[in-house]
C-alpha positions as CSV (number, residue, x, y, z in Angstrom):
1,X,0.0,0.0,0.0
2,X,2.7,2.5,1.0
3,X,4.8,1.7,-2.4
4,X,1.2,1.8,-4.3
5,X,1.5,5.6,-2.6
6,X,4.7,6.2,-3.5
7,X,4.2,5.4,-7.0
8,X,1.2,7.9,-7.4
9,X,3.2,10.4,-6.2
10,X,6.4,10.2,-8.4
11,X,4.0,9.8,-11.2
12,X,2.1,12.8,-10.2
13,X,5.4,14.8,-9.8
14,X,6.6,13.0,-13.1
15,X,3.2,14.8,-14.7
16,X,3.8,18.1,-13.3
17,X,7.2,18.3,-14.5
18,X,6.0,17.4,-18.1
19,X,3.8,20.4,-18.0
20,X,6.3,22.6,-16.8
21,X,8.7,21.3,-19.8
22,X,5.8,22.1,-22.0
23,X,4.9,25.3,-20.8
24,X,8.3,26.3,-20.6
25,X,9.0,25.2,-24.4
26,X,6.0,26.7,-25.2
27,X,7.3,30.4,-24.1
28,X,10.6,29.8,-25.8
29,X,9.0,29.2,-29.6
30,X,8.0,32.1,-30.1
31,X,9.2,32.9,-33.8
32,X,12.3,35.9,-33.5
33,X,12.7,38.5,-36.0
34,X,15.4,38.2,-38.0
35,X,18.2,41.1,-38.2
36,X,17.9,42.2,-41.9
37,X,21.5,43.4,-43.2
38,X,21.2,46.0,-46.3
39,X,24.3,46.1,-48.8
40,X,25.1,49.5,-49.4
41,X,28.6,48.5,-51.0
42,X,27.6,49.1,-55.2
43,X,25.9,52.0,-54.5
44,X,28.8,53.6,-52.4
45,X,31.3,52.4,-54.7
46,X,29.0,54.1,-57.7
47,X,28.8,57.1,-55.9
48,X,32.5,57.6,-55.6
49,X,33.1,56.4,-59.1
50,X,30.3,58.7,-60.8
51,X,31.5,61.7,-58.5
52,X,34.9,61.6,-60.1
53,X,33.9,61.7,-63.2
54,X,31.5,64.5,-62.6
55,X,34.6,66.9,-60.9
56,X,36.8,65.8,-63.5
57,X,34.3,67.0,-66.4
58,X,34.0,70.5,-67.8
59,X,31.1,71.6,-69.8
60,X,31.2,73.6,-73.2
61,X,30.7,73.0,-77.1
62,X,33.9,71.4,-78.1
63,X,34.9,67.7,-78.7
64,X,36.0,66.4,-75.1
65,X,33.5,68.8,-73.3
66,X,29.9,67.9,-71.9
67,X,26.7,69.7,-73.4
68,X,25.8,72.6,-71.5
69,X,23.7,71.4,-68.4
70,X,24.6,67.9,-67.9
71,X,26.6,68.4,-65.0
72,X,23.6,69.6,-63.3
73,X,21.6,66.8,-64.1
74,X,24.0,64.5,-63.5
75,X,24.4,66.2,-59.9
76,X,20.9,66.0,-59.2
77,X,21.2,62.0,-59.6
78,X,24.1,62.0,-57.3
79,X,22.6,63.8,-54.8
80,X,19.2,61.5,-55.2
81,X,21.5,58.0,-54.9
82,X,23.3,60.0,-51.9
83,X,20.4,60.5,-49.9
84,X,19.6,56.9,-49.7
85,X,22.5,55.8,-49.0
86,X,22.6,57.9,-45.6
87,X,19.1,56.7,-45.2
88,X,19.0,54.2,-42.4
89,X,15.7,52.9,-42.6
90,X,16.3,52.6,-46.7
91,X,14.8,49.4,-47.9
92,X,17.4,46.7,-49.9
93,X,14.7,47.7,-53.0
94,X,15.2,51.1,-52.6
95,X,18.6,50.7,-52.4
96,X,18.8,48.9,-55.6
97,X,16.6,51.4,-57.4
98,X,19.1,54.2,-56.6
99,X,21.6,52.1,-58.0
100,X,20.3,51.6,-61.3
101,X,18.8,55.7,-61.4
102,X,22.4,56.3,-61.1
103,X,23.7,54.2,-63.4
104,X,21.6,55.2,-65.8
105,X,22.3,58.9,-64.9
106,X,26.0,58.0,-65.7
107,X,25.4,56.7,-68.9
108,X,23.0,59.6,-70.0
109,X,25.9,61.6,-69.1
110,X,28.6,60.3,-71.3
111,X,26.3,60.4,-73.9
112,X,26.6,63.8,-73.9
113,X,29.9,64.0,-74.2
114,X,30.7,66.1,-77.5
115,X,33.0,64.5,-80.0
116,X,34.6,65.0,-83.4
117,X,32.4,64.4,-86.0
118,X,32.6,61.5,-87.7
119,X,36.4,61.2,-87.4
120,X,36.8,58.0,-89.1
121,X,35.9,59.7,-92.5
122,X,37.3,63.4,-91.9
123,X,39.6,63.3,-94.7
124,X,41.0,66.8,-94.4
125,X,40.3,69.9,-91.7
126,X,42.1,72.9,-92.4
127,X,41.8,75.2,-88.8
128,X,44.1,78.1,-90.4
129,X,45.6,78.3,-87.0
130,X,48.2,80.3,-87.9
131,X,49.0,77.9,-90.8
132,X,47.5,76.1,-94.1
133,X,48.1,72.4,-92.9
134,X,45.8,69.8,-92.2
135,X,44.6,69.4,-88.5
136,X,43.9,65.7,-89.1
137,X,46.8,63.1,-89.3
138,X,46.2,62.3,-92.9
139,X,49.1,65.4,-93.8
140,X,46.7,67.0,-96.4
141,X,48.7,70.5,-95.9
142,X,48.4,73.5,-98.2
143,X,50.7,75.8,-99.6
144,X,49.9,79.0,-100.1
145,X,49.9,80.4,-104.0
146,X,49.7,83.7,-105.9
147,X,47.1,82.7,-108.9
148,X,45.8,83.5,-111.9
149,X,43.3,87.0,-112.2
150,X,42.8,88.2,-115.7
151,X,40.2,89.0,-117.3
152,X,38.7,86.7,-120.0
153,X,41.6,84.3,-122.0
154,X,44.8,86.0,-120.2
155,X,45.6,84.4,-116.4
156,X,48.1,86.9,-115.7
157,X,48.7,86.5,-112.0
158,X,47.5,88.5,-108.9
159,X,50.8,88.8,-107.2
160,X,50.0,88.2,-104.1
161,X,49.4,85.4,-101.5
162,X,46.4,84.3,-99.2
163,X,46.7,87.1,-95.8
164,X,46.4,85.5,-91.9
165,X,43.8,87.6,-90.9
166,X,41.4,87.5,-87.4
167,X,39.1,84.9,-87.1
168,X,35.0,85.2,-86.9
169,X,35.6,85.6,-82.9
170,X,38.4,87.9,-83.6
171,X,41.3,86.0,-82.9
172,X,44.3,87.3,-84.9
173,X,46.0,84.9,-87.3
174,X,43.1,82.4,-87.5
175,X,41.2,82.8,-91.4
176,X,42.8,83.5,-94.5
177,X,41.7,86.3,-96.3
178,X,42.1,85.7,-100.2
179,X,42.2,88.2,-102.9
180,X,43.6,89.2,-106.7
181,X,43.6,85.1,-107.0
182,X,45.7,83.8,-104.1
183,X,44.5,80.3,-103.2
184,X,45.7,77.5,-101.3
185,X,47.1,74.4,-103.4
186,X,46.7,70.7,-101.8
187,X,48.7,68.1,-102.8
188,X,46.1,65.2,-105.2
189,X,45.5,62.5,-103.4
190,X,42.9,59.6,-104.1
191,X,41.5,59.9,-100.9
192,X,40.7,63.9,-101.2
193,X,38.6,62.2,-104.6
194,X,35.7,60.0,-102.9
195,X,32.6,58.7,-104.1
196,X,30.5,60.8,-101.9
197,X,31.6,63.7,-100.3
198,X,30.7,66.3,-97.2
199,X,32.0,69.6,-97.9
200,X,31.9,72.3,-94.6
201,X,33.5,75.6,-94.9
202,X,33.2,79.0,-92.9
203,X,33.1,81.9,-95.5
204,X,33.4,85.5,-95.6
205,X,32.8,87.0,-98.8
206,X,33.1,90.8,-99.6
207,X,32.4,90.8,-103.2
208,X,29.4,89.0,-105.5
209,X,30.3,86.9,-108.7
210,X,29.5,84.0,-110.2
211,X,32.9,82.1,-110.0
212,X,33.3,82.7,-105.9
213,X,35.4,78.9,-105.8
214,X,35.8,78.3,-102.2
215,X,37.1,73.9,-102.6
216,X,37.9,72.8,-106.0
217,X,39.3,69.6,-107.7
218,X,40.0,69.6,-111.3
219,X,37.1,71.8,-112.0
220,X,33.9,69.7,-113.5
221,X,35.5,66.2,-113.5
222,X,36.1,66.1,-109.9
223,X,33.7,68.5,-107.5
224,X,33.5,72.1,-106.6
225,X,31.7,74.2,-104.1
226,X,31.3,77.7,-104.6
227,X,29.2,80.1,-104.6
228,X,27.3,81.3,-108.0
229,X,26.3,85.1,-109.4
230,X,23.8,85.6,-106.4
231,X,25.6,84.5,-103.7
232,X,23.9,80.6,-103.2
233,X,26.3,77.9,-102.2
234,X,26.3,75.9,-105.6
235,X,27.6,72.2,-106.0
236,X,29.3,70.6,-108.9
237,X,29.8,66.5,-109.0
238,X,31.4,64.5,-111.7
239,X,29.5,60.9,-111.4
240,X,29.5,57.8,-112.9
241,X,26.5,58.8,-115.0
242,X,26.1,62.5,-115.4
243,X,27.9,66.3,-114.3
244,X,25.6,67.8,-111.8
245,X,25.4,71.6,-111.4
246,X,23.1,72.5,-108.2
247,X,22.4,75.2,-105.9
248,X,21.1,75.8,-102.7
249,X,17.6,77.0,-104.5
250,X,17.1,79.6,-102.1
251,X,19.8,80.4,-99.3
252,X,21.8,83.4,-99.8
253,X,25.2,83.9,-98.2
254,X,25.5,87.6,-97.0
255,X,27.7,90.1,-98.1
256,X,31.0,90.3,-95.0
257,X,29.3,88.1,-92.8
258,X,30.8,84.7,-91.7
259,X,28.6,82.4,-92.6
260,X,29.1,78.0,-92.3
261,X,28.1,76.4,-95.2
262,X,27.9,73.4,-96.4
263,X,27.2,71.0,-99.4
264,X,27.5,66.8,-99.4
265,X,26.8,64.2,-102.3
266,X,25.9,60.6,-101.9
267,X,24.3,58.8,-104.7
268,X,20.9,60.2,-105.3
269,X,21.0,62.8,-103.1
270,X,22.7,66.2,-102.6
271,X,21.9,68.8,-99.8
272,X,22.8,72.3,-98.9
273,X,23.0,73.5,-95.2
274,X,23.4,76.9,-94.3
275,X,23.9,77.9,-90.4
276,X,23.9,74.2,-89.5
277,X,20.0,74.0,-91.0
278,X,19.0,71.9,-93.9
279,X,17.7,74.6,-96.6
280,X,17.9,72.2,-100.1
281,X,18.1,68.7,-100.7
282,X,18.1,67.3,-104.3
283,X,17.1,62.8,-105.1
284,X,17.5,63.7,-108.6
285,X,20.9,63.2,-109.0
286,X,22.9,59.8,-109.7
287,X,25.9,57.8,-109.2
288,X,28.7,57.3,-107.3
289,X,31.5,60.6,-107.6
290,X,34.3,59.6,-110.6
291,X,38.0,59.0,-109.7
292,X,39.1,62.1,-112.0
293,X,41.0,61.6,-115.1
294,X,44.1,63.2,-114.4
295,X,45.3,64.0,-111.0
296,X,45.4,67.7,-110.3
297,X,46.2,69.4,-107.1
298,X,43.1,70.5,-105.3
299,X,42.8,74.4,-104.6
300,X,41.3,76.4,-101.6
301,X,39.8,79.8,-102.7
302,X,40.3,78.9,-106.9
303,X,39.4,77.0,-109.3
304,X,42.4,75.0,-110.6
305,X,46.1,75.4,-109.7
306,X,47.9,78.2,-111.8
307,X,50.2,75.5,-113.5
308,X,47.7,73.7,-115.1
309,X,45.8,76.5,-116.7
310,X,46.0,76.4,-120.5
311,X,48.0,72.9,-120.2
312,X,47.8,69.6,-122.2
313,X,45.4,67.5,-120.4
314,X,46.4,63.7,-120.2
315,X,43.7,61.8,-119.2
316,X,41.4,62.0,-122.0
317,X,39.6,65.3,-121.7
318,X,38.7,67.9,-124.4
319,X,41.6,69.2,-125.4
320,X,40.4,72.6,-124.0
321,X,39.5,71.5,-120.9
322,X,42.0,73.7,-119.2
323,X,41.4,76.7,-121.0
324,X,41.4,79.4,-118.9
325,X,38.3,81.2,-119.0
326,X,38.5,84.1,-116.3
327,X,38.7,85.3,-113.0
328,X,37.6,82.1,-110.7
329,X,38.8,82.6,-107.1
330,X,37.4,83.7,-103.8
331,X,37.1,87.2,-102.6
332,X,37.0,87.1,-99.1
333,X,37.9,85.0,-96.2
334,X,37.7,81.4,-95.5
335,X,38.4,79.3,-92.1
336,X,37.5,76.0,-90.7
337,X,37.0,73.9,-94.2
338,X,36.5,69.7,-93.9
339,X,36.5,67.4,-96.4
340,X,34.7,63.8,-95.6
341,X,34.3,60.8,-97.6
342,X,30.8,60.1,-96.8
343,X,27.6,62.6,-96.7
344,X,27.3,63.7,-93.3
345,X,23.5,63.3,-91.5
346,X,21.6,66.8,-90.8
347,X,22.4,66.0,-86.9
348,X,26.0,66.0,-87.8
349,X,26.1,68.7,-90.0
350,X,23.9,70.8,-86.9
351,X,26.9,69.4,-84.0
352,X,29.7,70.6,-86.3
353,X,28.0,74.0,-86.5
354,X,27.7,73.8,-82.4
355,X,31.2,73.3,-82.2
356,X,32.4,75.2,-84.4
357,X,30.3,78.5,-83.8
358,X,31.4,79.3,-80.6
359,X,35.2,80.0,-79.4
């Protein structure tokens, strides 16, 4: 009887201690909130990267330069992705979606970044700076000529060469002023003969005729760019199937004001551009440009080098194609002429203005 007792009560303190087991266990399950770690570490390293290259930039409207107001806007995303990095109670999402705003901002921002227009094809870029040679590396340099300026079958010869003169912003010793028939004689070279072509020049002129030659090369067998008895930028091409004489229809280039013009040719279409704006585009005329016949020098402010007037020609032209006819050479000022080997799209033709219209 007494074990019987003893029994019951071991259980019964067995029981109780059960309970407590369970009631303790059931205190200690409970779930816990986990510690949630966010990862700052690309956003900070963004920050610092995109930072850099924001003090490092400077704005303005030439090739290595950042368009006007993009440093702001950039620095607006900075300061955005900043904010939520210092922001303790950020979320990891909103962490990421800083990340990628600034990324983005980054990318927008080189995009702005203004280069040289189509370099790859920039055959030739005469700056004047100080100096007739090419600023490109392809070593298209000028010399500087006196040149034919008679009247009607007599060249005679003007006497005089092609004057450093100040620039459109003033500069001294930037433009060429060109009168009595100096010109500027180029070297021939296959690759200043293309089968399309973008012709850009900056031009001054302070008298009105019809033979105002600005580029030319070999007269209407190669191309020419000048500007005709009204003062329109006019554009001759030699192609594979016909001689093309066109003008700009109805854009006049003013009397002593510098003025960027412009002319390109690519089978079956030629444009003109005056002030960096499309003013006259032509789908009527045909062919690839023609290798000329005979290689001549090609001339900056007249129409063919002084030597070759009245010559022999030897690759199959008229035997008058070299006649000299009269008076064909600038009067005025030139600066800042490019040659390219492809025609250039309106938004490139617009950017080279941009760059080139301010100092």
């Amino acid at each position: 009887m007494k074990k019987q007792r003893f029994y019951l009560l071991l259980l019964s303190l067995l029981t109780l201690g059960t309970l407590s087991v369970i009631s303790s266990c059931s205190k200690n399950s409970d779930p816990v909130a986990p510690v949630v770690v966010i990862n700052k570490t690309q956003l900070t390293a963004t920050i610092d990267s995109v930072n850099a290259i924001y003090n490092a930039a400077a704005e303005g409207t030439k090739p290595g330069s950042y368009a006007v107001g993009s440093k702001a806007t950039l620095k607006t995303s900075i300061d955005l992705a900043t904010t939520t990095k210092n922001d303790a109670a950020a979320t990891q999402a909103a962490v990421n979606t800083a990340l990628a705003n600034l990324r983005r901002a980054a990318v927008a921002f080189q995009n702005s970044l203004i280069q040289e227009v189509s370099a790859a094809n920039l055959v030739a870029q005469w700056k004047f700076n100080g100096n007739a040679n090419d600023a490109t590396a392809n070593g298209n340099n000028g010399t500087l000529k006196t040149g034919p300026n008679g009247p009607a079958t007599a060249p005679g010869d003007g006497g005089v060469l092609p004057m450093l003169v100040p620039d459109r912003f003033g500069v001294a010793n930037q433009a060429y002023d060109f009168e009595n028939g100096a010109y500027i004689e180029v070297p021939y070279k296959v690759a200043l003969n293309p089968q399309a072509v973008t012709v850009s020049v900056w031009c001054k002129r302070t008298d009105s005729h019809a033979d105002n030659y600005m580029v030319s090369l070999n007269r209407w067998t190669g191309y020419k760019f000048q500007l005709q008895s009204f003062s329109k930028p006019f554009l001759t091409v030699t192609t594979t199937v016909a001689t093309a004489d066109k003008d700009d229809d109805s854009g006049i280039v003013p009397l002593n004001t510098w003025t960027h013009v412009v002319a390109s040719y690519v089978d079956g279409t030629m444009k003109f551009y005056i002030g960096g704006k499309l003013i006259k585009t032509y789908t009527d005329v045909m062919g690839a440009m023609k290798v000329v016949p005979q290689p001549v020098n090609l001339c900056l402010g007249q129409q063919l080098p002084k030597d070759i007037y009245n010559s022999v020609p030897t690759g199959g032209q008229a035997a008058d194609y070299f006649q000299y006819y009269g008076a064909a050479f600038f009067v005025g000022q030139l600066d800042d002429i490019r040659i390219y080997n492809r025609a250039l799209t309106d938004a490139e033709v617009s950017s080279i203005y941009t760059i080139e219209s301010t100092q």
